[in-house]
C-alpha positions in Angstrom: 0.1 12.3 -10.0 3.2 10.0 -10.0 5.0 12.0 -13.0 4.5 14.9 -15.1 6.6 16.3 -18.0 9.5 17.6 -16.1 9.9 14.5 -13.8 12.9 12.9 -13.9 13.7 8.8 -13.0 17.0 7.2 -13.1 17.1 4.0 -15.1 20.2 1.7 -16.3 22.9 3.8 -15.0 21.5 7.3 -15.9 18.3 10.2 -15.0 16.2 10.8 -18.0 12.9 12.0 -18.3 10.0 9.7 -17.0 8.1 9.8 -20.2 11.1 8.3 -21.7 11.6 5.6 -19.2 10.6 2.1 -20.9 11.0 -1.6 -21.0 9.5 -4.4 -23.7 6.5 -6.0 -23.0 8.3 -9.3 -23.1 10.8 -8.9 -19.9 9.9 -11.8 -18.0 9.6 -10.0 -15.0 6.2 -8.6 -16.0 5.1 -11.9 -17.3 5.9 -14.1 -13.9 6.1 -11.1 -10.9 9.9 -11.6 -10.7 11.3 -8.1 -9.7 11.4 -6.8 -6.1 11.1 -3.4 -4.7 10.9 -0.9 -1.6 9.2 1.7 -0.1 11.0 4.4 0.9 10.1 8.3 2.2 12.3 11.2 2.6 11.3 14.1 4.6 11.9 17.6 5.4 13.5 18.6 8.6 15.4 21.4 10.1 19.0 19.8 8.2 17.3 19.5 4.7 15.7 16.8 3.3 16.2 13.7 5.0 15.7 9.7 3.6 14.5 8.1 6.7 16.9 4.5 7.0 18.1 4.2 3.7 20.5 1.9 4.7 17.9 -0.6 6.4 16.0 -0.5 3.4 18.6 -0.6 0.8 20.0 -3.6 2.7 16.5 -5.3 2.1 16.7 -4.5 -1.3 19.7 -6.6 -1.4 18.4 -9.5 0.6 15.4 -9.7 -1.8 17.5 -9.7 -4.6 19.1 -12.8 -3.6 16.2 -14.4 -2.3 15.3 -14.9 -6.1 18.5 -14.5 -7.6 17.8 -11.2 -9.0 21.0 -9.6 -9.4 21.9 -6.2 -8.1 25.0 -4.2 -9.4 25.2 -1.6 -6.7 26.0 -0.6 -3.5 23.9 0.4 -0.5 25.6 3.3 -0.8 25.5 4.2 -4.6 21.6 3.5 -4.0 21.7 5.9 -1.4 23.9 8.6 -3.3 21.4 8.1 -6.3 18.4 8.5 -4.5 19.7 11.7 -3.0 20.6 12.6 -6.0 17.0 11.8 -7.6 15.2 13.9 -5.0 17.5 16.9 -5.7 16.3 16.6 -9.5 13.1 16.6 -8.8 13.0 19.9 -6.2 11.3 17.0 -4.0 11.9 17.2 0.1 9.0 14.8 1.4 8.8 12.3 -1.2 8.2 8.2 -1.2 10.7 6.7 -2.8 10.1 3.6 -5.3 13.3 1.4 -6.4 11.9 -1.7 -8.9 14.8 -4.2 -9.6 13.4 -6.1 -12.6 14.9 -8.9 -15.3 15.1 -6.4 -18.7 16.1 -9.0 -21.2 13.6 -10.4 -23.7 12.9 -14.4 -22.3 9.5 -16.2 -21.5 11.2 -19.0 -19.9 10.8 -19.6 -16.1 14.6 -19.1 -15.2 16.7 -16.5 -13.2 17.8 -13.6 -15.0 21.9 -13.1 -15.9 21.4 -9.1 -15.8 18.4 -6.8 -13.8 17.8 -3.3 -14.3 16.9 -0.8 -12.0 14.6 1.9 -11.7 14.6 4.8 -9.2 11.8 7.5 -9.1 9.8 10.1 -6.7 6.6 11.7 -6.3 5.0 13.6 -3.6 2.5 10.9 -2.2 0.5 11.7 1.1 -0.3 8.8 3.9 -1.3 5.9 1.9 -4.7 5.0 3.9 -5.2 8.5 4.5 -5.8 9.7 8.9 -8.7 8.3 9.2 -9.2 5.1 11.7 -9.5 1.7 9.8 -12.4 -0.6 9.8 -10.4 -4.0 9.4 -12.0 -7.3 8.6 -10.4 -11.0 8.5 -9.9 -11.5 5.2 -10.7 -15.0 3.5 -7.3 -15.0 1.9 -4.4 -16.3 3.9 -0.8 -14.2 3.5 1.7 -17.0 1.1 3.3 -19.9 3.1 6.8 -19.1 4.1 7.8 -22.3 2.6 6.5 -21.6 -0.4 8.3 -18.3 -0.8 10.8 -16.3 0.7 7.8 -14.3 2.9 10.8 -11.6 3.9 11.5 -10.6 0.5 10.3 -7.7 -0.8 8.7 -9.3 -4.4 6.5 -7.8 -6.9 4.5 -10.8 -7.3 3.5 -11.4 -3.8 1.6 -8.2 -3.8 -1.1 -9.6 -6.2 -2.1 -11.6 -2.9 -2.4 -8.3 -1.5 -4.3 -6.7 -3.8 -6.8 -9.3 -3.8 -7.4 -9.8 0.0 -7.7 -5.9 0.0 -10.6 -5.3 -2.9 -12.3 -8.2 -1.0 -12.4 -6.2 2.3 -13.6 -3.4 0.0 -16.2 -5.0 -2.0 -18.0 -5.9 1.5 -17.7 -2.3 2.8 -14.7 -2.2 4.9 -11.6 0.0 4.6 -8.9 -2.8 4.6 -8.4 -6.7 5.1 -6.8 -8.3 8.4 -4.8 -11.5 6.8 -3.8 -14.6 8.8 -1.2 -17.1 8.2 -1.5 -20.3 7.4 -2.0 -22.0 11.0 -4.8 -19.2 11.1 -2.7 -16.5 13.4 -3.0 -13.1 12.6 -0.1 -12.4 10.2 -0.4 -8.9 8.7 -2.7 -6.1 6.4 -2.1 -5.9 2.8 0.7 -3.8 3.0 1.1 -3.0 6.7 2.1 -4.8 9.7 -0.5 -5.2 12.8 0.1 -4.1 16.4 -2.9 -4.6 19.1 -2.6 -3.5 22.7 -4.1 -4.9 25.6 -3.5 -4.2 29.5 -0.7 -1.5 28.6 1.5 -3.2 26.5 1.9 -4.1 22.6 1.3 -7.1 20.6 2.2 -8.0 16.9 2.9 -10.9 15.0 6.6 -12.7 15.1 8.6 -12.9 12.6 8.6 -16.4 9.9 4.9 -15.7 8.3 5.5 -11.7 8.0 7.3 -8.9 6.4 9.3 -7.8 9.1 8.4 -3.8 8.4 11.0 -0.9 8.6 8.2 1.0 10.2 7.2 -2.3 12.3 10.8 -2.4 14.0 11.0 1.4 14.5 8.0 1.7 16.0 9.0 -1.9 18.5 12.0 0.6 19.2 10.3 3.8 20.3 8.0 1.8 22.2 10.8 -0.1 24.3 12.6 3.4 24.8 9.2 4.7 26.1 9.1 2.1 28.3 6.1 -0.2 26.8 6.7 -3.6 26.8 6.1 -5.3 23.1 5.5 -9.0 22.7 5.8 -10.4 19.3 3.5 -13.8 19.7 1.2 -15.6 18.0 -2.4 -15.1 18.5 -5.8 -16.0 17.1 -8.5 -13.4 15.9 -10.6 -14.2 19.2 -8.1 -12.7 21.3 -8.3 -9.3 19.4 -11.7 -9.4 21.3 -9.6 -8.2 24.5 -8.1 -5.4 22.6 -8.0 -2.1 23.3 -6.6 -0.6 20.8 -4.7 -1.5 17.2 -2.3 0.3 14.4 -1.1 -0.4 11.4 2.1 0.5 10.3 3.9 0.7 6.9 6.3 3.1 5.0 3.5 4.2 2.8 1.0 4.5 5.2 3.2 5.6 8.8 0.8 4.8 11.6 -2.9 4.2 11.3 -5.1 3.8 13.7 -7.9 1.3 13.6 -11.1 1.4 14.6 -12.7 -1.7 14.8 -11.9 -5.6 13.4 -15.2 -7.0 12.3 -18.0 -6.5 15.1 -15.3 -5.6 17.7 -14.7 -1.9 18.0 -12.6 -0.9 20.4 -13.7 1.3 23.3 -10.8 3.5 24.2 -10.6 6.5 22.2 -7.8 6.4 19.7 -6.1 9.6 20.8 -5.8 8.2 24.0 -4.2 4.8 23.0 -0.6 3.7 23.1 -1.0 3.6 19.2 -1.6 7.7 19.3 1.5 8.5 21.2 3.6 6.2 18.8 2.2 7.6 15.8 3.5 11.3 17.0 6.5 9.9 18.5 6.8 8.5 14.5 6.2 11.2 13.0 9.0 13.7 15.2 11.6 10.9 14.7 11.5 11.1 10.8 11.4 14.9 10.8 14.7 14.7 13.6 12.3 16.2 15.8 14.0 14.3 18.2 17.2 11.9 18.7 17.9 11.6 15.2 21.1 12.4 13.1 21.9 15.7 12.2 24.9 15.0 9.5 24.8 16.3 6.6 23.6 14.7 3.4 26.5 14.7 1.6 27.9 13.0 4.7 25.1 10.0 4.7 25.7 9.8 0.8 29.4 8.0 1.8 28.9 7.2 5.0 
């Protein structure tokens, strides 16, 4: 249940009601996929609740905005303020977080937009592919050219390529599609970035034919600090033969483990691979378990 009654959403400058939150059916951003948006989650930890690097993912906001000259009348840190301010509406402590810049004006020509609106709202959402390991297969659809759009934005309409490469994996019994780029690499999932590990270390895709994910870089991070050596290469589907283990990682979904890529299933039990200790390393960092910021939210609101 995204929204109920008593939900509140903050659109155009103010929070009302999300059964009174609207646009036309003629904003061109429905029409053509020309809005962006993030993912974001906040959490509960021993200092309240806590939304885990709002300012990295308030700053992509603003880079996807510009990659299709959306504009974008506020701050990273009235974003922030607002979206603290949304999750005290709602009673909500762990919460994903959804903000939809989109072109609000009436026009069915294929043109950048003078004014955007935005939309901020909350809902209690659990781990988006669920805790149970992945059965991945190479999907037939490729992830969009890089030179064909700007692959680091965030953008609405890039996600129908998503949708489709995922119902394909479905419709042929598997629980999510493997995507490659367009020199036939191993790019990314639907909505998730791909690690693999081989020999003790980590593997994932480089940047140029990828959403660089906020989870993606986090987890590079805590894997450095733990001492495992990452590599971000290109490599082919074949050398996932040598895997041990893989992950997926996304803000919806956190850290998923997978299972097997097609015929390959790998042998080392998931709770003993490099992917398990990350995942709980993940999941103490956004809860400040451990090494994380202890200020106050009113202070991050200004900071």
């Amino acid at each position: 249940m995204y929204f109920t009654a008593d939900t509140v959403v903050f659109l155009d400058g103010q929070f009302i009601p999300a059964t009174q939150a609207q646009c036309s059916l003629y904003v061109p951003s429905l029409h053509y996929g020309h809005a962006v948006f993030e993912g974001i989650r906040a959490y509960q930890t021993a200092n309240g609740p806590r939304v885990f690097k709002a300012k990295e993912h308030y700053e992509r906001l603003q880079y996807s905005c510009r990659a299709i000259h959306m504009p974008l009348a506020y701050s990273v840190e009235e974003l922030t303020a607002l979206t603290y301010e949304l999750l005290e509406k709602n009673n909500l402590t762990n919460a994903y977080i959804r903000p939809l810049v989109y072109a609000a004006e009436p026009s069915m020509g294929i043109k950048t937009p003078a004014t955007s609106s935005l939309f901020l709202a909350a809902w209690e959402w659990d781990k988006y592919l669920g805790d149970q390991l992945m059965r991945l297969t190479i999907s037939p659809y490729e992830r969009p050219n890089p030179k064909a759009v700007p692959i680091e934005a965030k953008v609405s309409g890039h996600y129908a390529n998503s949708i489709i490469a995922s119902h394909e994996a479905k419709s042929r019994g598997y629980d999510e599609a493997l995507l490659l780029d367009m020199n036939g690499y191993v790019a990314e999932g639907p909505g998730s970035n791909f690690f693999y590990e081989w020999d003790g270390a980590l593997y994932t895709a480089p940047a140029g034919n990828i959403l660089q994910g906020i989870t993606r870089n986090t987890i590079i991070g805590l894997a450095r600090d733990m001492g495992i050596p990452v590599f971000e290469e290109f490599f082919t589907p074949e050398t996932l033969h040598h895997a041990t283990g893989a992950f997926l990682t996304g803000t919806a979904a956190e850290v998923v483990g997978v299972a097997s890529i097609d015929d390959h299933v790998f042998e080392t039990p998931y709770e003993e691979t490099i992917g398990a200790k990350l995942a709980a390393a993940y999941a103490a960092l956004v809860r400040e378990k451990v090494g994380a910021r202890t200020t106050h939210p009113v202070a991050e609101r200004s900071a």
